[in-house]
N, C-alpha and C positions, 0 to 999 in steps of 0.2 A: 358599494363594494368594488362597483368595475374602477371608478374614478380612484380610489383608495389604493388599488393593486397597480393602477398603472403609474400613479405617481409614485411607488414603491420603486417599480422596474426603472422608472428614468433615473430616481436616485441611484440605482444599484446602477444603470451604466456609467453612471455620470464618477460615483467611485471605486470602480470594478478595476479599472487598469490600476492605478494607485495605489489599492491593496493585493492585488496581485504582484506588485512588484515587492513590495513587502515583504509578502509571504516567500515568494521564492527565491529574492534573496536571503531570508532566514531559514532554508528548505530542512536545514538541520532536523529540527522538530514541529514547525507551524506548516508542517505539509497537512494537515485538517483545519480548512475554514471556510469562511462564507462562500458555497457553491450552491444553489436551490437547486432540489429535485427537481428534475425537467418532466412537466406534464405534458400528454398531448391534447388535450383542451385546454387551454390557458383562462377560458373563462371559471373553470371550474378551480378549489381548492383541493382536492382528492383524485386519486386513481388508484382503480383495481385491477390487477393482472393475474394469470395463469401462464405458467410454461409448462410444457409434456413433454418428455422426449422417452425416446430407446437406444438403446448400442449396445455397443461391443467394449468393455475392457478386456487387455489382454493381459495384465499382471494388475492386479485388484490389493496386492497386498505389497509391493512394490517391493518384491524381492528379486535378488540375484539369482536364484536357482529355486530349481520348481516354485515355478510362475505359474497362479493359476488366473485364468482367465473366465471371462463371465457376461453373459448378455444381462443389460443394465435395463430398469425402468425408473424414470425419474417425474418426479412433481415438484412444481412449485408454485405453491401462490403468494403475494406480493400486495402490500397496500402503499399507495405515499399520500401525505397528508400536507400541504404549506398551510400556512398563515402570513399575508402580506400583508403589514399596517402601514401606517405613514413612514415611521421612522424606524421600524420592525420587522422581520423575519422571525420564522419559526419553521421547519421542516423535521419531518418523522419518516423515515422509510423502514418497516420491517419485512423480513422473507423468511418462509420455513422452506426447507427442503429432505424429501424423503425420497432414500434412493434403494432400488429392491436388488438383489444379486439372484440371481435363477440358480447360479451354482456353488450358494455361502453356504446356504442353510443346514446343511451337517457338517461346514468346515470351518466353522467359525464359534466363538464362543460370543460373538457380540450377535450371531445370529444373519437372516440374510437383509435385515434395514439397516442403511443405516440415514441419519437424521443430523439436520442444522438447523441451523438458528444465526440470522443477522440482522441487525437494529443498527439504523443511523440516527443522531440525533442533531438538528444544529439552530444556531440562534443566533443572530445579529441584531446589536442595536446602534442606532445612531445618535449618539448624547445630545449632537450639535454638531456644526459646521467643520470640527473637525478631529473627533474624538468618537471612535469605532469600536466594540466588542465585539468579538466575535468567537461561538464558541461550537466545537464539534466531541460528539463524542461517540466510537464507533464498538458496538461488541456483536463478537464473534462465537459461535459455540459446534462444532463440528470436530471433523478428521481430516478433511482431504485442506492441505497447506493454503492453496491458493483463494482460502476463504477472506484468510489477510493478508489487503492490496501490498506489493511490493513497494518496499521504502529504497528511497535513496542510500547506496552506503552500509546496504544487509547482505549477507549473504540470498542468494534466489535459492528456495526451500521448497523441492519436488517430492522429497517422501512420505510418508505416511506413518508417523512416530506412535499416534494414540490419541484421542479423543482432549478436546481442550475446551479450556474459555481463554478468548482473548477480548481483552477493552483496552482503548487507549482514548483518555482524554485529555482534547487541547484547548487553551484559550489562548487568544492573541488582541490583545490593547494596543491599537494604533491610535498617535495623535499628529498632526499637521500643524510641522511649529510653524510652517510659512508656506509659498507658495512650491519650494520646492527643499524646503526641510521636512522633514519623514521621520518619527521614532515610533517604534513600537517593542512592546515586550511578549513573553510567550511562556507559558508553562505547561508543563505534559507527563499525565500520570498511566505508564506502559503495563499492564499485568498480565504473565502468563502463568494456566494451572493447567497440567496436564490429570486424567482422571488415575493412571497407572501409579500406581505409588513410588514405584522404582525409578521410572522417569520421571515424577518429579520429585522426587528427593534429590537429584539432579539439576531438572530444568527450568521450575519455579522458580520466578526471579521477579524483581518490580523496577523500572527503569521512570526517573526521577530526573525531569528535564526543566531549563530555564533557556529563552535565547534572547538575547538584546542586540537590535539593530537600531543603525544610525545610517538613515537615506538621504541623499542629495539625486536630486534631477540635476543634469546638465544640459535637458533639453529635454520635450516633449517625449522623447523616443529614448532617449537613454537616462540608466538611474546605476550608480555605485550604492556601494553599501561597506557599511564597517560592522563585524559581528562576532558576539563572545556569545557561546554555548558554552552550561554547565552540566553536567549529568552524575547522577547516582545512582550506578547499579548495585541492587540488594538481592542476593541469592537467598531461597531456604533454605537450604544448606551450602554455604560460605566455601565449604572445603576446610582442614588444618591452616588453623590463625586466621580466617578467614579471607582466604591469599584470593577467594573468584570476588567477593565484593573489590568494585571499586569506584574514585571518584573522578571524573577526566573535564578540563577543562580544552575549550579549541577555541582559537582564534584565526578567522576567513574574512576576507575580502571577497565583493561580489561586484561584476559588473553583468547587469540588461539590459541589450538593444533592441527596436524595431526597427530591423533593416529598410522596411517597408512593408505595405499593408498583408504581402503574405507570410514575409520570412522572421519568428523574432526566436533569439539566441540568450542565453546567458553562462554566466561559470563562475561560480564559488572556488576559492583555492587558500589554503593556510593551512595549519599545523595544529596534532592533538595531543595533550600530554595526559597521561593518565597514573593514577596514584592507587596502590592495592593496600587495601588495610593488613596485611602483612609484610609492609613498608618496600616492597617491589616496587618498581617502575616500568612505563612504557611509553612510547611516542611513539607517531607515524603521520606524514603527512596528510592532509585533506583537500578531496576537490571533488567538484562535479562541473558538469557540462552537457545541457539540453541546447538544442536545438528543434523549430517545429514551425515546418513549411503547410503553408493550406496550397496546393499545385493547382485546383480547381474547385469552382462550385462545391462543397460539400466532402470535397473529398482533403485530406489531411497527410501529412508525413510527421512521425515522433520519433527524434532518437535521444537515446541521452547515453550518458559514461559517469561511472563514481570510481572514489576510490578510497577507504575509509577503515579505522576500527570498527570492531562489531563485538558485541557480547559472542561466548560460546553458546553452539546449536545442542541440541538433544544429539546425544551421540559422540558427542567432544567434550563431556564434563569434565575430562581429566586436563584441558587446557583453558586459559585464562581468557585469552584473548583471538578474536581471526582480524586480520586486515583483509578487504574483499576490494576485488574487481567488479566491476558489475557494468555490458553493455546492454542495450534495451535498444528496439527499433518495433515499433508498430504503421501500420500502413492501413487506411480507412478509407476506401474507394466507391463512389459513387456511379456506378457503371449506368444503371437507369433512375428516373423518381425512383422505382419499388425494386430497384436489386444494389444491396451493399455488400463488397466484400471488404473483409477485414484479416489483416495479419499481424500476429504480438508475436516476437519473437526474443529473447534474454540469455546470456549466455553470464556463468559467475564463477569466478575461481579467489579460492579463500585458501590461506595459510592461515591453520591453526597452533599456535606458537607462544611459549613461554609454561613448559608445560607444568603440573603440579606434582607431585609424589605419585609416583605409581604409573604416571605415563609412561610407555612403551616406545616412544619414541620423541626425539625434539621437537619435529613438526609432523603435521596433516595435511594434506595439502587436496579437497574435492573440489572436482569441477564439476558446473551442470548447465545444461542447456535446455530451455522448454521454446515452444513452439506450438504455436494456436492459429488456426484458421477457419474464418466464420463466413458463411456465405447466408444471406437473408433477401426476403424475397416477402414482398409486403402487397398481400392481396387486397388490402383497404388499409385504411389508420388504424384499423381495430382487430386485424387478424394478422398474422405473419408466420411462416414459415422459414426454418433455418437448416442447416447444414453445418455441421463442427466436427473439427479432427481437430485433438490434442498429440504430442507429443513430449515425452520429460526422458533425461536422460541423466546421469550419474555416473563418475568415475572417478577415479583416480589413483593411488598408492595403497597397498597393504591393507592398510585398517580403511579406508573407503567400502562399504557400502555398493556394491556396482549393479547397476539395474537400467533398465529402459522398460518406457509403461508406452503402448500408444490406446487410444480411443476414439472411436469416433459416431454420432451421435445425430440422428434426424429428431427433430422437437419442432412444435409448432405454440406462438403465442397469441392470447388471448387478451384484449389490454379496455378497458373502459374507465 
């Protein structure tokens, strides 16, 4: 098994940069692929974790006025499972999480727990020498936004709308027509259900994606890329003529450098048009831009920039379309082996526009800002101790929503 897993791991280096440049030139939608849960015994195929924590929310239901606040208790346990074969991957990660409010339990009708659920799924296979599957598929089952990861080109979602499922599944077929030709294709099936009837007879929607890419190496360190994404979004309720379904085609260019072993860069840029089956139309340009420096040992910098259509959020059903900003910078610092600080920080502002029958105004326009900082403190491989402060912020025009939530949280983890 040791010999079987390690020949696994040299294959997976050996095509790791190659499809990584793939994927993130197609970021569109092949943003889920081949990534293995990271274990901390590596001889082992399994790990079991616990996290505990307490705090403080100070708006629990993330309102504008009378905000009520609440000391929190939290559990979470944690399994991840690989399978490394010759030519094969297979990883399983699920998490429950129950969270207790000290001051819901006569103020609430969902009572004082509340409860998640996340599942990761993913599989790679290697056909041959130069023909790759790869497949992820991720579901989500809670309340609180931030259970699903931030995409490129979405609006950044701090509120607290109502209870949901979200899955999104993607596969991505890469073949290597030569030593620096590169095609691969991508499909991705997006579904969200809120449990409220009202929201979702609104916000139920299913997002139906394709992305074809066409890679050139110019050199060991850099890779262009030529790329068509198609998407079909389908609401459960469409709106009159069904004006919120619709179907949008984009066309981007990508280039990715390795400036050098610490610094690598890239940027997608081209234009999206989109088609409403109540024969409307829409366009808006497209781009992104990451950046992500390793400064030291162990320690990282990430920033990135979008700027993009987006489906309407829960609370904008009466508009078709947002175009969003979206800046990102996270910071991962190595101060000692057993002390890590970490900061995520996103800021997004969306114009919601083109509006449908009954809108109250031409545009929307929310901005928001969150803000995370973790400090951990690792008493062996097996124990650790953390410190976390969130903050989320919301604002903007009229019909915004305006609130701020902060919290912040001692937990200790357990990991075997």
């Amino acid at each position: 098994m040791g010999r079987r897993s390690g020949n696994h791991m040299k294959w997976m280096n050996n095509r790791q940069w190659t499809i990584g440049m793939v994927v993130w030139l197609g970021t569109a939608s092949a943003w889920a692929v081949y990534n293995p849960f990271p274990l901390r015994d590596a001889t082992r195929a399994w790990s079991v974790s616990l996290y505990s924590r307490g705090g403080y929310d100070d708006n629990i239901n993330t309102s504008s006025k009378n905000r009520d606040g609440s000391t929190t208790f939290y559990i979470s346990p944690q399994v991840l499972l690989n399978l490394a074969l010759e030519e094969t991957f297979a990883g399983l990660r699920y998490s429950y999480g129950a969270t207790y409010y000290t001051e819901r339990s006569t103020r609430s009708s969902s009572g004082a727990w509340d409860q998640s659920h996340s599942a990761d799924f993913l599989f790679s296979h290697q056909f041959g020498p130069r023909l790759v599957l790869d497949i992820n598929d991720r579901l989500r089952r809670g309340v609180e936004p931030e259970l699903v990861e931030y995409q490129a080109g979405q609006p950044v979602t701090v509120r607290r709308v109502g209870d949901y499922y979200y899955n999104n599944l993607n596969g991505v077929l890469t073949y290597n027509l030569s030593r620096r030709w590169t095609v691969s294709t991508s499909g991705s099936w997006q579904l969200w259900r809120y449990d409220d009837s009202v929201l979702a007879s609104n916000s139920d929607y299913n997002v139906y994606q394709s992305v074809n890419t066409l890679q050139y190496s110019l050199d060991p360190q850099t890779y262009v890329g030529a790329n068509y994404r198609f998407s079909a979004t389908r609401y459960s309720e469409p709106g009159l003529n069904n004006g919120r379904d619709s179907d949008s085609h984009a066309v981007y260019a990508s280039l990715m450098h390795r400036f050098n072993p610490k610094l690598t860069g890239s940027v997608n840029t081209g234009y999206e048009y989109r088609e409403y089956r109540d024969d409307a139309t829409a366009e808006s340009p497209y781009g992104t831009l990451s950046l992500s420096y390793s400064y030291a040992p162990g320690s990282a910098l990430t920033m990135g920039l979008s700027y993009s259509f987006s489906d309407s959020a829960p609370g904008y059903s009466s508009y078709r379309t947002a175009e969003s900003l979206v800046g990102s910078l996270q910071v991962s610092h190595l101060v000692t082996p057993k002390l890590r600080l970490s900061v995520d920080t996103a800021y997004g502002f969306s114009t919601y526009k083109d509006p449908l029958t009954g809108s109250p105004s031409a545009t929307v326009s929310p901005q928001t800002v969150s803000v995370g900082a973790v400090a951990r403190y690792s008493f062996t491989s097996w124990v650790s101790a953390e410190l976390s402060y969130y903050y989320n912020l919301q604002y903007g025009d009229s019909e915004v929503t305006d609130f701020y939530r902060n919290r912040i949280y001692l937990g200790v983890w357990f990991v075997y």
